[in-house]
N, C-alpha and C positions, 0 to 999 in steps of 0.2 A: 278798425277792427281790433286793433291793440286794447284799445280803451275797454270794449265791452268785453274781448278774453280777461281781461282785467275783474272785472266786473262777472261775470258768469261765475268767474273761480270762488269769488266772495259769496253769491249766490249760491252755491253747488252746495259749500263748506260753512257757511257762518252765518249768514246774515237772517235768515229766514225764524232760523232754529233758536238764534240771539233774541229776535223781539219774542217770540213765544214765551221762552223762560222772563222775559222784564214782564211782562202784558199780565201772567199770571201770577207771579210772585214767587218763583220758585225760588227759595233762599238758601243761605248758606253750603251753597257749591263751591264755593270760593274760586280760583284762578284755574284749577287748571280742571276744577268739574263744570265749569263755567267754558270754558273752548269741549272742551267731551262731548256736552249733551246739546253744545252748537252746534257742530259739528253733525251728530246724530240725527239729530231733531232738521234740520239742515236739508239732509236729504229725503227722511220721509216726509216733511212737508209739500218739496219740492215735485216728488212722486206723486203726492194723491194729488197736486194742483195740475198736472201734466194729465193725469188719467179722467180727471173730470172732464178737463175743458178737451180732452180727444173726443170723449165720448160726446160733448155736446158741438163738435165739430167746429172748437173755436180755437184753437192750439196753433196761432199764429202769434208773428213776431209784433205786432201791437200789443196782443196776450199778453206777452213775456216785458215788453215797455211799462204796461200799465201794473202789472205784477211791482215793478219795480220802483214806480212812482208812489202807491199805495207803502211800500216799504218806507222810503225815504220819510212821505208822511210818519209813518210812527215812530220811526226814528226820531223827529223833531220831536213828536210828542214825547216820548220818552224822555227826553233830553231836558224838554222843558217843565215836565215833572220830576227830573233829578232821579230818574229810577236806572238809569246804565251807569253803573258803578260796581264793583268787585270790594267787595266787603272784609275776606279773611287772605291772610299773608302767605303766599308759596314759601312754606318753612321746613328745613329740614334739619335734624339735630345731627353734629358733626364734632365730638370734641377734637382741638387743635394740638392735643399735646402728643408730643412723639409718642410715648405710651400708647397712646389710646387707638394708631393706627391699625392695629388691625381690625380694630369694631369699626372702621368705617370703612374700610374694605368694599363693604357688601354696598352702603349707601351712595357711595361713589360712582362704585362700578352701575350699580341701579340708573344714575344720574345721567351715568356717561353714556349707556346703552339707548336710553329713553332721546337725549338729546342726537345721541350718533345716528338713530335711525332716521333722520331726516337728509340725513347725507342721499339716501335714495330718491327723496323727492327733486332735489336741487340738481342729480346727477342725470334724471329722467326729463327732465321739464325741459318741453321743445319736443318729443319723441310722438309718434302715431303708434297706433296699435299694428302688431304687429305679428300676434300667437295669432293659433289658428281660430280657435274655437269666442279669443276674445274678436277677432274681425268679420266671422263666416256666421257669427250665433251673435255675441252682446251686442257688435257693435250693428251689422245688421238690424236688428229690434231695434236700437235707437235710429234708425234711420228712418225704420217706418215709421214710429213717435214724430221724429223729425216733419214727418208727410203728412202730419195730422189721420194717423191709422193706428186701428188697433192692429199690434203684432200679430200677425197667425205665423201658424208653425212654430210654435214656441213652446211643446211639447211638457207643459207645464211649469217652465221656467217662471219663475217670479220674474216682474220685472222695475225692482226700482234701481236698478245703476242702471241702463237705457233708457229709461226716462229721465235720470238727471243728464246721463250726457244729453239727450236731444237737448235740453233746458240751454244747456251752453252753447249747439248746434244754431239753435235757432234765434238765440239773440245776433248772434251773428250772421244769420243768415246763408250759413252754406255748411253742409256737414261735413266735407273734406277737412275743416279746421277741427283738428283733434286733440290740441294741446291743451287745451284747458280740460277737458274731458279727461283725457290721458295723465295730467299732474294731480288729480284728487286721487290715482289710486294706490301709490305709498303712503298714503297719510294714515289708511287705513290700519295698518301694522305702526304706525307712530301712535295713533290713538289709544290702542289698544295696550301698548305700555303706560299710556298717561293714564287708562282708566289703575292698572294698577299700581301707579304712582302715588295717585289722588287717592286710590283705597290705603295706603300707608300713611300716606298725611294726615288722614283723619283718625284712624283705629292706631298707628304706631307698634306695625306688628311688621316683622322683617319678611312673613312670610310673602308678602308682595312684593317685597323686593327680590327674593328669591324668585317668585313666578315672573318678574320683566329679566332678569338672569337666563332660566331657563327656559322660558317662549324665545327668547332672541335666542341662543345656541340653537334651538331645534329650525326656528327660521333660518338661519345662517347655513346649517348642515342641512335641512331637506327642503325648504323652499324658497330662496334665494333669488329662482328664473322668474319666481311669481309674484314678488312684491308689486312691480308697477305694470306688466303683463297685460292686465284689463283681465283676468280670471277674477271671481267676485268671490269667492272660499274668504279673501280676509276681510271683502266687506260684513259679511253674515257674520265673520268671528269679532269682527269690533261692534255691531249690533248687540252678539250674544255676551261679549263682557262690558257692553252699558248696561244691559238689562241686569245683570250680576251685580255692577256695580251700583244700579237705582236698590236692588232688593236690599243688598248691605247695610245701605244708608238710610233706611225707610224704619221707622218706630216699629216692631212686630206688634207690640201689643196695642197701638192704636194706630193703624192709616190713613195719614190723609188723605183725602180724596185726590189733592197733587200727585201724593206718591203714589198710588193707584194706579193714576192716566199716565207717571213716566214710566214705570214701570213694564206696562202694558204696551204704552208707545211705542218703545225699543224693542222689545220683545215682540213683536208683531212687524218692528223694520226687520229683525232677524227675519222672518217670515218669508220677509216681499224680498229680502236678498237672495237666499237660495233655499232648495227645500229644506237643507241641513237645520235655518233656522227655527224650524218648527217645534226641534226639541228645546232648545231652550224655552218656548214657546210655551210649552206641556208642561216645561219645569216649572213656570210664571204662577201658571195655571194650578198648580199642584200647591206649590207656595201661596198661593191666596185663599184656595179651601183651607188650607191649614191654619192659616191665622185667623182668618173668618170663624169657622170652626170654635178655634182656642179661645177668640175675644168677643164672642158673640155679645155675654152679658152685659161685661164693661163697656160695648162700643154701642149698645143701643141697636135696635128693629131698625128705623131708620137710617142709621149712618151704615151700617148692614146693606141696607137695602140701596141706598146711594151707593157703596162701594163697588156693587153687584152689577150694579145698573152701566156704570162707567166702565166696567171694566167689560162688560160682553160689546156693549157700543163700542169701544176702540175695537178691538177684538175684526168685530165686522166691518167696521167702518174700513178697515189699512185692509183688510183681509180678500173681500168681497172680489178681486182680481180670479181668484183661483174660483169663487161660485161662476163667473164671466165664463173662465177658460174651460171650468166641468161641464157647463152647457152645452161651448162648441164640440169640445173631445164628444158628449152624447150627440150631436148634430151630425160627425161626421166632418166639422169646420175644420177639426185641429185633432191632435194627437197626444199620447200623452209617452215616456219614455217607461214609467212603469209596464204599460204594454208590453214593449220590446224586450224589457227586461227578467218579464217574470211570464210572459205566453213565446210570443216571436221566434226571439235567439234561440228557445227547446225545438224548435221545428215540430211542433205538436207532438211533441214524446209528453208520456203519460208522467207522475208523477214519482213511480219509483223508476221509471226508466233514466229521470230526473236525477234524482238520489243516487244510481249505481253510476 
C-alpha cells in the first residue's frame, strides 16, 4: 500500500497533467510553470477521468491500474522522442554586493516564503482529515466516487478534489487511507506562490513578488487552520491564479489555440473547485471577447472561429457536472444551498421584510 500512496500522490499532483503539456507542445513554461500547470492540469484531468468512468459504471481499481499503465506507456513514448525536458533556467537576479542589499530584500524574502511554505506539507503528511465540513461534506463525496456513485446531496458543490481523492482511495483500495489525499492539500497555497513566482521570472516586475509577500501575510494572519484542512477555498484559488497566470503569458494580440485550451482549462478547474471559481471563470470569458473582438482582422474568420470553437468545448466539456446536478436539483434528486440561502433561512418573509 506504501508503494501505490506513493504513486496516487504522483498521479493526484503531476503525472497526468506532465504528459498533457509534452503530448501538445506547450512551450516555454520553463521549471517552475512546468510543475504549475502539472500540477493543475493534474487534477482536472484526473476529475473528468473519475466522472466519466462513474457515469459509465466502470470506476474500479483495474480502472485506475490501466489509467496508470496507459500513462507509463507515454511516458516511454516521450522519453523516446526526447520531448520531457525543461528548456529555460529557474533564474533569479540578486546583486552580491553589500550595497545592493536592500534591493534584494524583497527577492529573498519572495524566495524564502515561496520555498518556506512547504514546511506545511512536510509537517501535515501522515494526517487524516479532520475539519468538519472537510470529513462530513468533501470527504464524504469522495467516498461515494470511491463506490463507483454519483455524489447526491452535494447541494451544488463542484466536485473535483473528491474525485481526486477517491483516485488515491481507490488505487489503494480502501478509503480509510487518507494520507495521500490529505498531503495534496498544502501544495495548493505553495502553488499558488510559484504561479507568482514564475509570473516574475518572466515579465521581471517586483510586483509579484510583493503579491507572494502579501498572500503569505494574509494566509499566515487569517487562514493558517485551513492550509491542509481538506477545505478546497485554496484549491479554486490556485486554479484562479493559473488561469491569471495562463492569461499573462498568452500573446493578446494573436492566441493560440494552446493558449486558448490553457487558459480555459484552469479557468473551468477554478469552476469544478468551488462555486467561487466561476468568477474567474466570467473573467476568462470576458478577456477572450476582448481580444477576439480587438484582433478579429489580423487573426482571421477562421482562426476566430477555431478559437471560439475550443474555448465553449472546454467550457462544457469540465463544466457539464453542474448541467448533471441542475437536472437532479429540478428532479427533486438533490438540492441546491442557494435555496437555503436566498428562499429557506427568510422563512418566507417577503422581500422588504427582507431588507428591514
Amino acid at each position: 500500500m506504501a508503494a501505490f500512496s506513493t504513486v496516487s500522490f504522483f498521479q493526484l499532483t503531476f503525472i497526468p497533467g506532465f504528459i498533457l503539456l509534452k503530448l501538445i507542445g506547450f512551450k516555454k513554461t520553463g521549471f517552475a510553470g512546468t510543475a504549475l500547470y502539472s500540477f493543475a492540469l493534474s487534477l482536472i484531468i484526473n476529475y473528468l477521468l473519475v466522472l466519466h468512468l462513474t457515469l459509465a459504471g466502470t470506476y474500479t481499481p483495474l480502472a485506475s491500474y490501466l489509467i496508470l499503465g496507459i500513462e507509463l506507456v507515454l511516458i516511454l513514448y516521450l522519453a523516446l522522442k526526447k520531448k520531457i525536458k525543461v528548456t529555460d533556467e529557474l533564474y533569479i537576479s540578486i546583486n552580491t554586493d553589500f550595497k545592493s542589499f536592500p534591493k534584494n530584500i524583497i527577492p529573498i524574502a519572495a524566495l524564502a516564503a515561496t520555498v518556506g511554505s512547504l514546511y506545511f506539507f512536510f509537517a501535515s503528511y501522515g494526517d487524516v482529515f479532520t475539519h468538519w465540513d472537510a470529513v462530513f461534506s468533501w470527504n464524504r463525496w469522495a467516498i461515494d466516487w470511491y463506490l463507483n456513485d454519483i455524489p447526491q446531496l452535494t447541494y451544488l458543490y463542484p466536485q473535483l478534489i473528491p474525485a481526486n481523492w477517491s483516485l488515491s482511495y481507490i488505487m489503494m483500495k480502501d478509503h480509510t487511507l487518507q494520507f495521500a489525499a490529505k498531503s495534496i492539500m498544502p501544495l495548493f497555497n505553495t502553488f499558488i506562490l510559484v504561479a507568482f513566482f514564475d509570473l516574475y521570472l518572466k515579465k521581471q516586475k517586483k510586483v509579484f513578488l510583493l503579491s507572494i509577500l502579501f498572500f503569505s501575510a494574509a494566509v499566515l494572519l487569517y487562514s493558517l487552520p485551513y492550509i491542509d484542512s481538506g477545505y478546497v477555498d485554496f484549491a479554486s484559488a490556485l486554479m484562479s491564479a493559473a488561469a491569471f497566470h495562463a492569461i499573462l503569458r498568452t500573446d493578446s494580440s494573436n492566441p493560440g489555440l494552446k493558449d486558448t485550451a490553457m487558459v480555459f482549462l484552469l479557468a473551468s478547474g477554478a469552476a469544478v473547485s468551488k462555486q467561487s471559481g466561476l468568477i474567474i471563470l466570467s473573467f476568462s470569458i470576458f478577456w477572450f471577447i476582448w481580444i477576439i473582438v480587438k484582433n478579429r482582422k489580423p487573426m482571421g474568420f477562421k482562426n476566430v472561429l477555431l478559437n471560439i470553437s475550443l474555448a465553449v468545448f472546454i467550457i462544457l466539456f469540465v463544466l457539464y457536472w453542474y448541467i448533471i446536478k441542475l437536472v437532479d436539483i429540478i428532479m427533486g434528486r438533490d438540492f441546491s444551498t442557494l435555496q437555503f440561502l436566498f428562499i429557506d433561512i427568510h422563512h418566507d418573509a417577503s422581500l422588504l421584510q427582507r431588507f428591514i
